[in-house]
N, C-alpha and C positions, 0 to 999 in steps of 0.2 A: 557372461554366461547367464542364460534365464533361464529360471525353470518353469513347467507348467503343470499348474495344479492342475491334478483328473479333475472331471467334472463326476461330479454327484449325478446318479440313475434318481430319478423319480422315488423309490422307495427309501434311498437311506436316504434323500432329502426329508423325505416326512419322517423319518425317523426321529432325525433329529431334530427338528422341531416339535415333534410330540413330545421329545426330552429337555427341551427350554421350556415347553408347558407345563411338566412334570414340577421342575425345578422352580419358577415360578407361583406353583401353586404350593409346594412343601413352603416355600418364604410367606407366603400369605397367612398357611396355617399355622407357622410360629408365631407371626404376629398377633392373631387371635387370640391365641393361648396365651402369650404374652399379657393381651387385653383382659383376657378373662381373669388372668391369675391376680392383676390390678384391684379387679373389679371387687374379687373378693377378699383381697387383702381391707379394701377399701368399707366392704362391708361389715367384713367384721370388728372392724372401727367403731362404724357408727355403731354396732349392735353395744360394742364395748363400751362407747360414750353412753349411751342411751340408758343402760345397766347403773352404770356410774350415776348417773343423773335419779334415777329414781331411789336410787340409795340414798342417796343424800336426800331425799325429800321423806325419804319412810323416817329417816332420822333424823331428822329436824322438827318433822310433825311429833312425832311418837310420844315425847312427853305432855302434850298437848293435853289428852285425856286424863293421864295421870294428873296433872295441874286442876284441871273439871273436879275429877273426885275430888282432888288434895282441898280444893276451899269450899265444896260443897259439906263436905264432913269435918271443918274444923269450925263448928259451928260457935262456941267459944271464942277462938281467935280468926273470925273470918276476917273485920274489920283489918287487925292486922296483916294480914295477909295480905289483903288487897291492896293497904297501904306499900305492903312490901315489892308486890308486883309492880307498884305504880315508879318506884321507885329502880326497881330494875330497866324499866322501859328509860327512865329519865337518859339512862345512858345512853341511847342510842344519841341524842343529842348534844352528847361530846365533841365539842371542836379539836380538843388535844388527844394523845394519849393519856397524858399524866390528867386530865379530869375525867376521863374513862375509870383510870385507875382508880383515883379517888371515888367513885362513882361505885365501883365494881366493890371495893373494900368496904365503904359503908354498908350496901347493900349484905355483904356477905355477914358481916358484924350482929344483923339484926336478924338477918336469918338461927345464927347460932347463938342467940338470944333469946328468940320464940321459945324454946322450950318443946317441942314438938318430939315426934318420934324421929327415928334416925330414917326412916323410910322420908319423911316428908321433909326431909331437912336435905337428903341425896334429889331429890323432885326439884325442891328450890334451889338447889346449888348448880344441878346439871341447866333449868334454865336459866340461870344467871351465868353460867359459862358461856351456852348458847348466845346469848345476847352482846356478852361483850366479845365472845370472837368472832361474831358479826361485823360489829363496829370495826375492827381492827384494821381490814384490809383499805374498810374506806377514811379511817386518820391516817392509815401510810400513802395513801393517795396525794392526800393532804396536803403530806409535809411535801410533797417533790416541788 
């Protein structure tokens, strides 16, 4: 037994091809949306790194200026200071940890030996922090 399909008139032909158009174009516009939703998932990444990034630079800098005043005004113990500073730097050139550490401990020893105020003593300790948790990530480099 065979059956036979009617034929389609001219109009519900285009009918339904208007309606594979339809369908077609609704899948296009999801994928857009899809695209777009990406897009700005994506951007609000970067705005979010980018935030992150200059944070960390406002706070890395920041004591900067305080350090400026800090041995402009201890006119007294400037020499010291600067010897002190020079000595925080030394640690950046720590091949270990453990002579970071040593490094970080002396330095800190003659900070709380200056004699200063507690404000100028919190200035040199934060950049002594600064310094050695810098070095840090690049002696765990190191050891791998």
């Amino acid at each position: 037994m065979q059956f036979k399909m009617p034929k389609l008139d001219t109009a519900t032909h285009d009918l339904l091809s208007r309606m594979n158009n339809v369908n077609g174009l609704n899948r296009a516009m999801d994928e857009i949306s899809e695209l777009n939703g990406k897009k700005s998932e994506s951007e609000e990444q970067y705005k979010h790194d980018v935030l992150s990034l200059l944070q960390g630079i406002e706070k890395n800098t920041g004591g900067i200026a305080d350090l400026v005043r800090f041995v402009h005004s201890s006119n007294e113990k400037q020499d010291q200071v600067i010897e002190l500073l020079s000595e925080m730097m030394i640690i950046i050139a720590a091949k270990t940890k453990e002579e970071a550490e040593t490094k970080f401990q002396k330095a800190l020893g003659k900070i709380q030996s200056l004699g200063t105020t507690v404000e100028s003593v919190q200035t040199l300790i934060g950049l002594l922090n600064t310094v050695y948790n810098s070095v840090q990530p690049l002696l765990n480099n190191m050891s791998i």
